[in-house]
N, CA, C and O atoms as a Tripos MOL2 file, in Angstrom:
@<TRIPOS>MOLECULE
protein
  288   287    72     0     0
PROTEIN
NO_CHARGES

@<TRIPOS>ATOM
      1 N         -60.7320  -11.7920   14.1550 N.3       1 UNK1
      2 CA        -59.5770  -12.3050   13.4530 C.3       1 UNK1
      3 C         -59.4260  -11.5540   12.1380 C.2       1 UNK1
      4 O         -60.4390  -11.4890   11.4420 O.2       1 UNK1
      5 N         -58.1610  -10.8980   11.6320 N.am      2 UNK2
      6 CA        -57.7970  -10.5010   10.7800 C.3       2 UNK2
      7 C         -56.9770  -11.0120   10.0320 C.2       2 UNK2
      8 O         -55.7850  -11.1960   10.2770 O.2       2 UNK2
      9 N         -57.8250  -11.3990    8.6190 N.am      3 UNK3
     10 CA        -57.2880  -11.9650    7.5570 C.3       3 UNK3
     11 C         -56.3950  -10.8120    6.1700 C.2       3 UNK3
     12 O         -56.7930   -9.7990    5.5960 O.2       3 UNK3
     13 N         -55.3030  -11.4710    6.0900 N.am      4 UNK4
     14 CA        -54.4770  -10.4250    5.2000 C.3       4 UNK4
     15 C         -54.4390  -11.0040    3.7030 C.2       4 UNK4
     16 O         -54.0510  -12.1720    3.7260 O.2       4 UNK4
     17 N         -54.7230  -10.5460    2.4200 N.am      5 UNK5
     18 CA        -54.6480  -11.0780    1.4310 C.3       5 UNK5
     19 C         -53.2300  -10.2840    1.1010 C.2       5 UNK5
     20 O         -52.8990   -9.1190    1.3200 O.2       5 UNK5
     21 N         -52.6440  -11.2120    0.5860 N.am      6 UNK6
     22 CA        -51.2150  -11.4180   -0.1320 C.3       6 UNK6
     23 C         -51.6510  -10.3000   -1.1670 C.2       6 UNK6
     24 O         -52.8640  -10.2440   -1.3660 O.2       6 UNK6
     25 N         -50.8520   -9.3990   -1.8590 N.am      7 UNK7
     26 CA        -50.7910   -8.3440   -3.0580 C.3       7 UNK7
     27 C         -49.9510   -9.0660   -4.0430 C.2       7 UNK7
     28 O         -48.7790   -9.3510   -3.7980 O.2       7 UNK7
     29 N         -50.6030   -9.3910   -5.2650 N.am      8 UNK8
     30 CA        -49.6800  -10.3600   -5.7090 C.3       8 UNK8
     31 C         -49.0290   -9.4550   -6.8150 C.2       8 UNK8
     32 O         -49.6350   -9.0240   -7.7950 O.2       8 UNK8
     33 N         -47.5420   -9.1990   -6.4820 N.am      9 UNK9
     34 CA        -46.6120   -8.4230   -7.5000 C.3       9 UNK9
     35 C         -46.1040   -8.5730   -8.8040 C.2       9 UNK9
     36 O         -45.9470   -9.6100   -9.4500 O.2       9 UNK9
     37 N         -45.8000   -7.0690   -9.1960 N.am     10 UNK10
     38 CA        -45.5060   -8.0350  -10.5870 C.3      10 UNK10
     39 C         -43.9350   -8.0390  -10.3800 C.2      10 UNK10
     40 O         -43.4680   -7.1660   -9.6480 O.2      10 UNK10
     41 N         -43.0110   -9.0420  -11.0250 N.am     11 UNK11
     42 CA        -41.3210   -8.9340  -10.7880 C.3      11 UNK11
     43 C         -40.8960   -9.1480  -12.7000 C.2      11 UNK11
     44 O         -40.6290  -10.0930  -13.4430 O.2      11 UNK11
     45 N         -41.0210   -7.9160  -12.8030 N.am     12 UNK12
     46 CA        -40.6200   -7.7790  -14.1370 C.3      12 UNK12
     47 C         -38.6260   -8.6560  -14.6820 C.2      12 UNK12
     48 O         -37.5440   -8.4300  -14.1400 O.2      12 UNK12
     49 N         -38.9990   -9.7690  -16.1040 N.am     13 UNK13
     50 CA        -37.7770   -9.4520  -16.3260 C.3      13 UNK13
     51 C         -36.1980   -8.7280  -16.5100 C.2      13 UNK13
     52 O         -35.9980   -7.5480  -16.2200 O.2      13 UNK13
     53 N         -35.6160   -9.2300  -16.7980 N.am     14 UNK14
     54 CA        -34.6600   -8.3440  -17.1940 C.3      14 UNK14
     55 C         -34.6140   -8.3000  -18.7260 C.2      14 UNK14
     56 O         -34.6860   -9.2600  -19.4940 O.2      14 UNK14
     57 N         -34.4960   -7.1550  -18.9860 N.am     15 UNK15
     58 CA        -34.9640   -6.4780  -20.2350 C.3      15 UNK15
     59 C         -36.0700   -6.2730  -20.6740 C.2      15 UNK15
     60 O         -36.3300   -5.8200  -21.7880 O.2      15 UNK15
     61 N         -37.0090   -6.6660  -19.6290 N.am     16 UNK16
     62 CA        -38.5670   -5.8120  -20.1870 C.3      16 UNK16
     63 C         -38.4440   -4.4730  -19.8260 C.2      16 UNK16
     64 O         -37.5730   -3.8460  -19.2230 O.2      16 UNK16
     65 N         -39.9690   -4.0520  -20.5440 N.am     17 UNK17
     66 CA        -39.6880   -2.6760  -20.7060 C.3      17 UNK17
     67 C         -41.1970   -2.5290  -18.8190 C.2      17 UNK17
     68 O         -41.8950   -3.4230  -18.3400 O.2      17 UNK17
     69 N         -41.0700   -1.2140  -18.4330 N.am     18 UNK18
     70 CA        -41.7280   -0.7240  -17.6930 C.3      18 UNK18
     71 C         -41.9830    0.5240  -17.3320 C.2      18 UNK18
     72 O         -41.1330    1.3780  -17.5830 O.2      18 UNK18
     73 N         -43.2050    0.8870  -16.6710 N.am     19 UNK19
     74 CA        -43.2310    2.3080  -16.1650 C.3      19 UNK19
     75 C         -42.9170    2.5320  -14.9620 C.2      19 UNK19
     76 O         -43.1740    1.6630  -14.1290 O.2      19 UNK19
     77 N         -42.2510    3.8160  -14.5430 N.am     20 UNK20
     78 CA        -41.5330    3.8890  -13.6040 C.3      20 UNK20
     79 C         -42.5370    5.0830  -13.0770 C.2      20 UNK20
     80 O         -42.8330    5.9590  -13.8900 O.2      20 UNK20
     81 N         -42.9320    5.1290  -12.0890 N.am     21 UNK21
     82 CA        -43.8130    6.0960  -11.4460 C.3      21 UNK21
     83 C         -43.3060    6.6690   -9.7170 C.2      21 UNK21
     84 O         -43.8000    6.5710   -8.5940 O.2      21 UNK21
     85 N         -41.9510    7.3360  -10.3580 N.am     22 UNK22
     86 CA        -41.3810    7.8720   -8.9660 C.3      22 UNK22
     87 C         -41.2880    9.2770   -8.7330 C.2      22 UNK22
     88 O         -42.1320   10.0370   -9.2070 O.2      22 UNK22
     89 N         -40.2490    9.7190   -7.9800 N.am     23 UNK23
     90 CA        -40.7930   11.2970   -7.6680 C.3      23 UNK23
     91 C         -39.6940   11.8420   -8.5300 C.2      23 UNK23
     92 O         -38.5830   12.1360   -8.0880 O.2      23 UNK23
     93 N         -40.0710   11.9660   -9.8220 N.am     24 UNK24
     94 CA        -39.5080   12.5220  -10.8280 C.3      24 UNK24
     95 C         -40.1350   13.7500  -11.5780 C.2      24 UNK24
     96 O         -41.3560   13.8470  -11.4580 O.2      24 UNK24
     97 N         -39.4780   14.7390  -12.3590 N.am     25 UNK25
     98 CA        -40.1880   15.6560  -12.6970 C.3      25 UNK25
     99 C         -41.6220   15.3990  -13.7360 C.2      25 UNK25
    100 O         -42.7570   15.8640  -13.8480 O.2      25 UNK25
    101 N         -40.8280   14.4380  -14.3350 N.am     26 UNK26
    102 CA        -41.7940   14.3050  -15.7880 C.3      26 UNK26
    103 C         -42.7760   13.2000  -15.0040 C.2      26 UNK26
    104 O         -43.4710   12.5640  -15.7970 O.2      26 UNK26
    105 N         -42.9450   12.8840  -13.7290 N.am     27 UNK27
    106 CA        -43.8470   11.8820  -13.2860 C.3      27 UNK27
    107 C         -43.9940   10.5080  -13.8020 C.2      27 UNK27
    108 O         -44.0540    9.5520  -13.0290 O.2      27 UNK27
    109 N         -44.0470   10.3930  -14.9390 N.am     28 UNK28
    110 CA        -43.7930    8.6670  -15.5070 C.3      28 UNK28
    111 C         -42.7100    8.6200  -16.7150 C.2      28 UNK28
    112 O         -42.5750    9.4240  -17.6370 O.2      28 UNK28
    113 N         -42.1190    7.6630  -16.4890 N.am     29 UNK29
    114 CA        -41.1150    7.9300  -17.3880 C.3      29 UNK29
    115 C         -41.1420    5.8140  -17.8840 C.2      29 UNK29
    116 O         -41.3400    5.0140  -16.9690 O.2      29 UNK29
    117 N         -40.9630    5.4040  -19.0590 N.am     30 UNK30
    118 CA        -40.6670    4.0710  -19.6050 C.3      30 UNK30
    119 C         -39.3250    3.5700  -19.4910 C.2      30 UNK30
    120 O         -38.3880    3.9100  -20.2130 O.2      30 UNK30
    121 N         -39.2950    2.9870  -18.8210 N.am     31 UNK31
    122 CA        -37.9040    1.9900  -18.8340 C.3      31 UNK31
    123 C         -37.7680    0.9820  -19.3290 C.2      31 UNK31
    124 O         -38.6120    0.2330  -19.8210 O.2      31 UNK31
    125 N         -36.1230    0.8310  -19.1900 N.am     32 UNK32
    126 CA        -35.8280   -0.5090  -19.8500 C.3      32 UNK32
    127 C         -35.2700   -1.0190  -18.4300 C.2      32 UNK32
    128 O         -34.6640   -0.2750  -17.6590 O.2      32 UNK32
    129 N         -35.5920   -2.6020  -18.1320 N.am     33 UNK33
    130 CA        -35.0180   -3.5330  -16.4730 C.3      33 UNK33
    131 C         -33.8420   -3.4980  -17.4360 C.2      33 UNK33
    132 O         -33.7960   -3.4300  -18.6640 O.2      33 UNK33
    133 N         -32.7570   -3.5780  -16.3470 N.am     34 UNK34
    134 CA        -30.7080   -4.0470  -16.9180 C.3      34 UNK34
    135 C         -30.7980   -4.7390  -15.6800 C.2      34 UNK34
    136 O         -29.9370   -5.5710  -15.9660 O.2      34 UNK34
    137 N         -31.1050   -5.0200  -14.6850 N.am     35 UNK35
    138 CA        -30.5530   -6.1410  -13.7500 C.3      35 UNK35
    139 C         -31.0580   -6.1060  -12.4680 C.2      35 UNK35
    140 O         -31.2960   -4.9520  -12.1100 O.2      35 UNK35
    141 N         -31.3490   -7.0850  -11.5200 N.am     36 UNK36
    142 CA        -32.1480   -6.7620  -10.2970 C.3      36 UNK36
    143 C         -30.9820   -6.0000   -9.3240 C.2      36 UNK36
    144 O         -29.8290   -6.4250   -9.2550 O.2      36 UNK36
    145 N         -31.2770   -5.2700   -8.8720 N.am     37 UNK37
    146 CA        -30.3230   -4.9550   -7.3550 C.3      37 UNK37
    147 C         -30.6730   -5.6310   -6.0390 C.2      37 UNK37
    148 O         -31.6420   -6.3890   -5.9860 O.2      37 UNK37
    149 N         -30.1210   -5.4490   -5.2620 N.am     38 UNK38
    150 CA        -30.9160   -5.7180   -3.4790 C.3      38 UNK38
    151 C         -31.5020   -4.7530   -3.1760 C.2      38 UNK38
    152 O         -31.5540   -3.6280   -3.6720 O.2      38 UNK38
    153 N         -32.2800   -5.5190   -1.7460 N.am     39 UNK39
    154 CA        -33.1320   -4.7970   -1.6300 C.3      39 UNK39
    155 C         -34.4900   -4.4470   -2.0870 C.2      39 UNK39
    156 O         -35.0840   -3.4360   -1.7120 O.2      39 UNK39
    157 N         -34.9730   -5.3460   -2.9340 N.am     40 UNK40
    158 CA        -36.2840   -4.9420   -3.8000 C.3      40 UNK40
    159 C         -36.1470   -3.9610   -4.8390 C.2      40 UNK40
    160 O         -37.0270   -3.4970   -5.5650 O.2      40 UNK40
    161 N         -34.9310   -3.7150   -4.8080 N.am     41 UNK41
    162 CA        -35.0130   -2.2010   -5.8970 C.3      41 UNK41
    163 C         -34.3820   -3.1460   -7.6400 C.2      41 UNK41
    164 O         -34.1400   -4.3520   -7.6970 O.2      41 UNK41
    165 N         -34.2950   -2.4490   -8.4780 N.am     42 UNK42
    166 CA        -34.0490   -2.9620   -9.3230 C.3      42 UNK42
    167 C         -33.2830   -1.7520  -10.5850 C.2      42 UNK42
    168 O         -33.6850   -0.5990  -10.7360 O.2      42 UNK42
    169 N         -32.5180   -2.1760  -11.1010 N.am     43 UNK43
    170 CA        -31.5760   -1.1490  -11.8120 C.3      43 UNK43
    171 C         -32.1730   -0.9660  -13.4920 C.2      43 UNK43
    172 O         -32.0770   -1.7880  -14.4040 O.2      43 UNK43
    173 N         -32.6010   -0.0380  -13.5080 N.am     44 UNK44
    174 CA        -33.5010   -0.0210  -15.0250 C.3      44 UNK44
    175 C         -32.5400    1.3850  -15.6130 C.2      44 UNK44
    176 O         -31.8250    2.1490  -14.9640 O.2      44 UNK44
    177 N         -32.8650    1.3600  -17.1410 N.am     45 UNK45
    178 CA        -32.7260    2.7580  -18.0170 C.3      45 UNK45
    179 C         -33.1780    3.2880  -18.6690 C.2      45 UNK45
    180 O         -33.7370    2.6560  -19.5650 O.2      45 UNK45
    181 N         -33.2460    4.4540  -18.6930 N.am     46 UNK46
    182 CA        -33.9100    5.6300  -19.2450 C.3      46 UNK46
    183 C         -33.0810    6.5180  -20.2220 C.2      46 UNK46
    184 O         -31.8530    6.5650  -20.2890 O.2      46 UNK46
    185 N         -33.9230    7.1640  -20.9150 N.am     47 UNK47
    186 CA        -33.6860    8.3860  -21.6290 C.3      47 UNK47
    187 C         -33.5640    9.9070  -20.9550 C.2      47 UNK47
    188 O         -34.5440   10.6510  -20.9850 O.2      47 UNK47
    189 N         -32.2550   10.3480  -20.3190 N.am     48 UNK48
    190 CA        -32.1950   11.5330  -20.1130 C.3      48 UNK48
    191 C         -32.5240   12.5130  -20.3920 C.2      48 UNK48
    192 O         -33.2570   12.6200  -21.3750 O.2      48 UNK48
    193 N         -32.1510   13.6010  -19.6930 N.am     49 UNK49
    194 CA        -32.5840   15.0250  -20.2580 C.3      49 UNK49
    195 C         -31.7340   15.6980  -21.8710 C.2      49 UNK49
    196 O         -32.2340   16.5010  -22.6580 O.2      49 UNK49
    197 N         -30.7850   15.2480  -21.9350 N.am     50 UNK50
    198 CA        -29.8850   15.3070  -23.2670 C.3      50 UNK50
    199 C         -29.9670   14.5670  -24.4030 C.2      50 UNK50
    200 O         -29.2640   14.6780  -25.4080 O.2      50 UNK50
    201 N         -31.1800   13.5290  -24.1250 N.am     51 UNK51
    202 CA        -31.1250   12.4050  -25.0030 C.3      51 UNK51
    203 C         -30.4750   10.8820  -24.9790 C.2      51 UNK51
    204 O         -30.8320    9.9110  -25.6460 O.2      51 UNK51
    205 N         -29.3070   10.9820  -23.9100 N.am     52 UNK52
    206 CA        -28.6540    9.6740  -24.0340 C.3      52 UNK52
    207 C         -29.3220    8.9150  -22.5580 C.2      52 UNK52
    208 O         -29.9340    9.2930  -21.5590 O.2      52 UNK52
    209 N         -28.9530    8.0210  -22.9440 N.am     53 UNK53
    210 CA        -29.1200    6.7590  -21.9310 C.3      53 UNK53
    211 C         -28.6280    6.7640  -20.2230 C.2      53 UNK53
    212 O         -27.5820    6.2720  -19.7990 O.2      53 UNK53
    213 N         -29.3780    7.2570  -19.6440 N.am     54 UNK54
    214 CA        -28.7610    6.9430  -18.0180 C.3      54 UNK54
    215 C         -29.3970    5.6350  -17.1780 C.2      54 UNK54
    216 O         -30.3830    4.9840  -17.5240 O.2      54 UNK54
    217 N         -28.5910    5.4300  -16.0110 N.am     55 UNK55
    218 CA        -29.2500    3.9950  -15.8220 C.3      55 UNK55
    219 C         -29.5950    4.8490  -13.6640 C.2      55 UNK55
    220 O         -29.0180    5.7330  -13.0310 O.2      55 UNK55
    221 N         -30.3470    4.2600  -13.4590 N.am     56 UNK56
    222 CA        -30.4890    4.4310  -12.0320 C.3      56 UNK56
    223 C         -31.4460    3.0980  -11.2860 C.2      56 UNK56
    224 O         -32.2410    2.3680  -11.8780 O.2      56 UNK56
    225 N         -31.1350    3.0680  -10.0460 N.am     57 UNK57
    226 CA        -32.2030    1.9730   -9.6600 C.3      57 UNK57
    227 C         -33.1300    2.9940   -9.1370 C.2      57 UNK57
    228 O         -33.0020    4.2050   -8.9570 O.2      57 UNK57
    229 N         -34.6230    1.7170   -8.8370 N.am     58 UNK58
    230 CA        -35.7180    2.0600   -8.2690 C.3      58 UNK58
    231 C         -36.2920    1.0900   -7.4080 C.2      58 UNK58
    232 O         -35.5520    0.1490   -7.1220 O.2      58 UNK58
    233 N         -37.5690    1.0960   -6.8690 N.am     59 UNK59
    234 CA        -37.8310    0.0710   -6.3630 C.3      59 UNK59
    235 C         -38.6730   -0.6510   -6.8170 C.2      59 UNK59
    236 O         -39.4870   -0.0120   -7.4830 O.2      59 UNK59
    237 N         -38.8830   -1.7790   -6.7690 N.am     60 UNK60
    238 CA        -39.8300   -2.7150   -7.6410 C.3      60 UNK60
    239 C         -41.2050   -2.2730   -7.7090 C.2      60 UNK60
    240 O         -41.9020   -2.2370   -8.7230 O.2      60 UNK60
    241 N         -41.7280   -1.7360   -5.8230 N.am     61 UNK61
    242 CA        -43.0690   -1.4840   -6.3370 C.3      61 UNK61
    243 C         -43.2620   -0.2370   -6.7190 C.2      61 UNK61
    244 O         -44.3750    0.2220   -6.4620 O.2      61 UNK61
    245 N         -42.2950    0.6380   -7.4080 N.am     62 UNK62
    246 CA        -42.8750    1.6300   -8.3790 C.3      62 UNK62
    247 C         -42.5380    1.7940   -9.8230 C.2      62 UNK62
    248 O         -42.4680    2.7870  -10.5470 O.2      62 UNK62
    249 N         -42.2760    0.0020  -10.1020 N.am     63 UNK63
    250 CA        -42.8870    0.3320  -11.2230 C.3      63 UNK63
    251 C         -43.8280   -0.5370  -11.4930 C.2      63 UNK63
    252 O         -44.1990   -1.3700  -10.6660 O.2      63 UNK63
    253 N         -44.3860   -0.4180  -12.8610 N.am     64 UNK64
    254 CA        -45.5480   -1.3420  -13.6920 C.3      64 UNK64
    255 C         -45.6650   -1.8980  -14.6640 C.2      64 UNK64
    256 O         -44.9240   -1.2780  -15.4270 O.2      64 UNK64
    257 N         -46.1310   -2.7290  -15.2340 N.am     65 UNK65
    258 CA        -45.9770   -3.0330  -16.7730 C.3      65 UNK65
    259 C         -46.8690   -1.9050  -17.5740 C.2      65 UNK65
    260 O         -47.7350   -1.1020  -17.2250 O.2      65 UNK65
    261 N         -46.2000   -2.2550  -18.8830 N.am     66 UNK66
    262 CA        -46.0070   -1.0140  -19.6670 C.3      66 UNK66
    263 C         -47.7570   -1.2150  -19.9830 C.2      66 UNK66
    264 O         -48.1450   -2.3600  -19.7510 O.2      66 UNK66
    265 N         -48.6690   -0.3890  -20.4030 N.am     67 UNK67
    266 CA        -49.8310   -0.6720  -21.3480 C.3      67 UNK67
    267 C         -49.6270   -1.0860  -22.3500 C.2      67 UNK67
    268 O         -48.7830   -0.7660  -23.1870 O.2      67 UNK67
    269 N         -51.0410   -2.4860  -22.3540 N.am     68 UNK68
    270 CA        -50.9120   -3.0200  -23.9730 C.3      68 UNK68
    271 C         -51.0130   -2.5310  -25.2200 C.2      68 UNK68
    272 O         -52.0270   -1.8350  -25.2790 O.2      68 UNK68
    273 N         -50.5110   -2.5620  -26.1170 N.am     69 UNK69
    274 CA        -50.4500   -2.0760  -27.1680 C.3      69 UNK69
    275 C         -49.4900   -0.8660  -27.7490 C.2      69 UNK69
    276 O         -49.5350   -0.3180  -28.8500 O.2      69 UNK69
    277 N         -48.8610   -0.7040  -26.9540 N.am     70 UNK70
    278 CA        -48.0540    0.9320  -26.5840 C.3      70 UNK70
    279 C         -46.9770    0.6170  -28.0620 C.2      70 UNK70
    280 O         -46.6500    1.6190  -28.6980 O.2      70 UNK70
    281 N         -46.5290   -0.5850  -28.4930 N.am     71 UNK71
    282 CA        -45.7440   -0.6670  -29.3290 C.3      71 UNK71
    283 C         -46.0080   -1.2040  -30.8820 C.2      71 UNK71
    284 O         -45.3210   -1.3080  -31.8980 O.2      71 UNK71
    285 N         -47.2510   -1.4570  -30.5400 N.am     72 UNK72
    286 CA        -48.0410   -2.2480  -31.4540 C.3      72 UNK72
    287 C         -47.9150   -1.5590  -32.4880 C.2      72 UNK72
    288 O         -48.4620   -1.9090  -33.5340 O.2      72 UNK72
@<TRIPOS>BOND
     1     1     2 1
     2     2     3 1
     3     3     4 2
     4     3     5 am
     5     5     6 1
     6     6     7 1
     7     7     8 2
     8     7     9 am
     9     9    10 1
    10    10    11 1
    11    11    12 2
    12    11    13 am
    13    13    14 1
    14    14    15 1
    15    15    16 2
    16    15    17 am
    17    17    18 1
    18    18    19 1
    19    19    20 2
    20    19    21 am
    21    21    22 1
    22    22    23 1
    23    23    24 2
    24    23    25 am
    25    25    26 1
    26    26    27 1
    27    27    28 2
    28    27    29 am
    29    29    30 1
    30    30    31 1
    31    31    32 2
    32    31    33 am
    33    33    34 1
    34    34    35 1
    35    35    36 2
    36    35    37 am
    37    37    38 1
    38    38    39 1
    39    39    40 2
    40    39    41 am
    41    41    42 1
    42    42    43 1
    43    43    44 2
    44    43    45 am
    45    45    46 1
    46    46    47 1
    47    47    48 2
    48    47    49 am
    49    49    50 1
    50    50    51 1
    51    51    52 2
    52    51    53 am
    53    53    54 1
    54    54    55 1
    55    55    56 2
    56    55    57 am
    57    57    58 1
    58    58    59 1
    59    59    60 2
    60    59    61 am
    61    61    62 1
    62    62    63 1
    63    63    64 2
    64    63    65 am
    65    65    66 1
    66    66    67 1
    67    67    68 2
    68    67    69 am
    69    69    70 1
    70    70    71 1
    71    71    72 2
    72    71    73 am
    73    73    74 1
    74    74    75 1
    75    75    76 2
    76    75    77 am
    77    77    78 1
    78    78    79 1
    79    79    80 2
    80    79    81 am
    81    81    82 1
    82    82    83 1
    83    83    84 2
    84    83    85 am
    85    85    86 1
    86    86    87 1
    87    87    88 2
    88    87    89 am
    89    89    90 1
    90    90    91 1
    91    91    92 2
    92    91    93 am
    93    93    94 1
    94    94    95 1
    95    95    96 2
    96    95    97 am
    97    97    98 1
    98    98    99 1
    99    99   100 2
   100    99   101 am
   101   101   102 1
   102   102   103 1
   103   103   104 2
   104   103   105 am
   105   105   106 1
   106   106   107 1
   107   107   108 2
   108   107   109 am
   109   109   110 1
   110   110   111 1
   111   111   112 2
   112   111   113 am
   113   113   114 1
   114   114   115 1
   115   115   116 2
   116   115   117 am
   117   117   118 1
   118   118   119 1
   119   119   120 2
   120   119   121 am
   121   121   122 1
   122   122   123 1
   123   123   124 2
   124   123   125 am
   125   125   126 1
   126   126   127 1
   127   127   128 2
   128   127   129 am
   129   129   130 1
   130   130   131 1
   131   131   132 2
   132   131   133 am
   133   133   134 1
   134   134   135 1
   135   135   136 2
   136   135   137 am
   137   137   138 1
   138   138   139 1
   139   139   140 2
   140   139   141 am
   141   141   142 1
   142   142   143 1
   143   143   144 2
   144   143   145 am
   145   145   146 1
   146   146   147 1
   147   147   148 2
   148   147   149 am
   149   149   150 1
   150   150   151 1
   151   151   152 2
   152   151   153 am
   153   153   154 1
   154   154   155 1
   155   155   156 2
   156   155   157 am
   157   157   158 1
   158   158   159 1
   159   159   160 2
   160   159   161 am
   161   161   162 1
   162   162   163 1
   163   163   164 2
   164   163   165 am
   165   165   166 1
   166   166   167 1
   167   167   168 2
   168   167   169 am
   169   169   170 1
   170   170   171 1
   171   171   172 2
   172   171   173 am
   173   173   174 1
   174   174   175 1
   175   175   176 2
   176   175   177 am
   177   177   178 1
   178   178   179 1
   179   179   180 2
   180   179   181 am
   181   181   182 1
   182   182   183 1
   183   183   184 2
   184   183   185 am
   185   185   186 1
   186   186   187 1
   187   187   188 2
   188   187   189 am
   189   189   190 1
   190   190   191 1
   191   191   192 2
   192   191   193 am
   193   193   194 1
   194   194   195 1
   195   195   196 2
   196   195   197 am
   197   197   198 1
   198   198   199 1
   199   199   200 2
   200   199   201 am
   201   201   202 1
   202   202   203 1
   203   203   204 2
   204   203   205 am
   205   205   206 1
   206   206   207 1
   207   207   208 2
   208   207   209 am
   209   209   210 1
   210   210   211 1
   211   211   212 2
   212   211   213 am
   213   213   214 1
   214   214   215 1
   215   215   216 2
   216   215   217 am
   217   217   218 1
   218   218   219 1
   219   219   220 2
   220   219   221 am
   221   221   222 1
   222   222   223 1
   223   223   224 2
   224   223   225 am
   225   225   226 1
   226   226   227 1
   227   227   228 2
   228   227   229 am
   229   229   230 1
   230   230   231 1
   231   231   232 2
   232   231   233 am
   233   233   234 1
   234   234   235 1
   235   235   236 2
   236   235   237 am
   237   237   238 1
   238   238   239 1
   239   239   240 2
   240   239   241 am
   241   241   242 1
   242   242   243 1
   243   243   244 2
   244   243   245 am
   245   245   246 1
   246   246   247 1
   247   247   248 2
   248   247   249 am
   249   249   250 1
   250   250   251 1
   251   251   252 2
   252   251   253 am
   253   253   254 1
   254   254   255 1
   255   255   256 2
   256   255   257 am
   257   257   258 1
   258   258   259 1
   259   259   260 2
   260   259   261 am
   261   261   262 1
   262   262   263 1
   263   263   264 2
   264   263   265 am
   265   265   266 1
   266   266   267 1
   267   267   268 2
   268   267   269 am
   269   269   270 1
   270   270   271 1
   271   271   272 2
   272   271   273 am
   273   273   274 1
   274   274   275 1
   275   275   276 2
   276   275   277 am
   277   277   278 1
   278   278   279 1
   279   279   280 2
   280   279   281 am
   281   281   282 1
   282   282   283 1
   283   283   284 2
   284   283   285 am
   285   285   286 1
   286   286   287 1
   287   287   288 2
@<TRIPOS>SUBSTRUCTURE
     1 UNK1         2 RESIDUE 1 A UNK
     2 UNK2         6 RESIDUE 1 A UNK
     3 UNK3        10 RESIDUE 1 A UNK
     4 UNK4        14 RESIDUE 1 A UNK
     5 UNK5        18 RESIDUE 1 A UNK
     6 UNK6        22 RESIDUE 1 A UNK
     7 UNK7        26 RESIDUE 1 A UNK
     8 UNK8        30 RESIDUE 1 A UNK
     9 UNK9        34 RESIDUE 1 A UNK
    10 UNK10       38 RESIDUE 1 A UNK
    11 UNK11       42 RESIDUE 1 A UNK
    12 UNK12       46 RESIDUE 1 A UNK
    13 UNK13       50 RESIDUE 1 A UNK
    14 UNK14       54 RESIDUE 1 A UNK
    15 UNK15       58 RESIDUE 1 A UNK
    16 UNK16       62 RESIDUE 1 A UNK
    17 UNK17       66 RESIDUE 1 A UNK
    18 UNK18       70 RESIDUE 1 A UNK
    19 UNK19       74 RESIDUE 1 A UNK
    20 UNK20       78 RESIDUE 1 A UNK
    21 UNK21       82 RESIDUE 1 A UNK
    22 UNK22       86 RESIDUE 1 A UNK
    23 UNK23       90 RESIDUE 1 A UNK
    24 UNK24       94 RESIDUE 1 A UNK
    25 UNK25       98 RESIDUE 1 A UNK
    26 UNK26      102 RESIDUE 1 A UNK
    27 UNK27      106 RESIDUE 1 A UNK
    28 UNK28      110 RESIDUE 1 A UNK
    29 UNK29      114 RESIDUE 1 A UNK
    30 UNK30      118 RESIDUE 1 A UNK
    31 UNK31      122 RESIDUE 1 A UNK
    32 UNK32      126 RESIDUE 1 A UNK
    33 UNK33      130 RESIDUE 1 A UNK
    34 UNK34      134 RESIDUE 1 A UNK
    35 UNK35      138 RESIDUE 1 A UNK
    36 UNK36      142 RESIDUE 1 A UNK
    37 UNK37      146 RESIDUE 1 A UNK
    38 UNK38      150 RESIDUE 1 A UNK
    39 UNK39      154 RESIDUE 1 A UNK
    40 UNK40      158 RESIDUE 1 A UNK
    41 UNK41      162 RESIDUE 1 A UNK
    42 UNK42      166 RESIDUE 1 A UNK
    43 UNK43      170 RESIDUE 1 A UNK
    44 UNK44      174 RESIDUE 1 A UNK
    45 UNK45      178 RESIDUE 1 A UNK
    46 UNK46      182 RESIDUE 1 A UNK
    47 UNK47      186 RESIDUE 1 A UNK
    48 UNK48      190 RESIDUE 1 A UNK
    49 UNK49      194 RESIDUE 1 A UNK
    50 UNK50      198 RESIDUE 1 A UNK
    51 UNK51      202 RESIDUE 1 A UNK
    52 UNK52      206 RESIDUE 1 A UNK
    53 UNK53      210 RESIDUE 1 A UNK
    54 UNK54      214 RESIDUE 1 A UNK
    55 UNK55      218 RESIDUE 1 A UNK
    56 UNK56      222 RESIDUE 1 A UNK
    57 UNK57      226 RESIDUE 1 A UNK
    58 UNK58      230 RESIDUE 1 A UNK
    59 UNK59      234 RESIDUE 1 A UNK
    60 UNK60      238 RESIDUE 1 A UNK
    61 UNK61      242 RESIDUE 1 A UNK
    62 UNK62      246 RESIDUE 1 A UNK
    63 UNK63      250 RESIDUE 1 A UNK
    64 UNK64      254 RESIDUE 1 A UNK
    65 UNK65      258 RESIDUE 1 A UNK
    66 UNK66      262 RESIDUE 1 A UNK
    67 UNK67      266 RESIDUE 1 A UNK
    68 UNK68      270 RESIDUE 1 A UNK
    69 UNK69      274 RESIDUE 1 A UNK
    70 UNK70      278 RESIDUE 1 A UNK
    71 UNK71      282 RESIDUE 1 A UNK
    72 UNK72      286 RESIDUE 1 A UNK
């Protein structure tokens, strides 16, 4: 008999901040959550290549909470 333990996720607010660990150049990049989407994915924003603000979704399980102290 095979027993499955549950992965217990994290489901970040909206407007927390997070790391986004997708197949991007710069590999991790900090976001800000703006709103859940469907689908598990979730619509966060970032700092572009120009400096301003772009928004894209991702999916929940790639991202993470931010490390403690990062703002401290």
């Amino acid at each position: 008999m095979v027993t499955r333990v549950a992965k217990s996720r994290w489901v970040p607010a909206v407007g927390a901040m997070a790391t986004y660990a997708g197949r991007t150049a710069a590999g991790r990049r900090n976001v800000r959550i703006v709103a859940e989407a469907s689908a598990g994915r979730m619509l966060v924003e970032a700092i572009g290549r120009k400096g301003l603000p772009v928004q894209f979704t991702v999916k929940r399980e790639n991202l993470a909470p931010m490390q403690p102290g990062l703002f401290d």
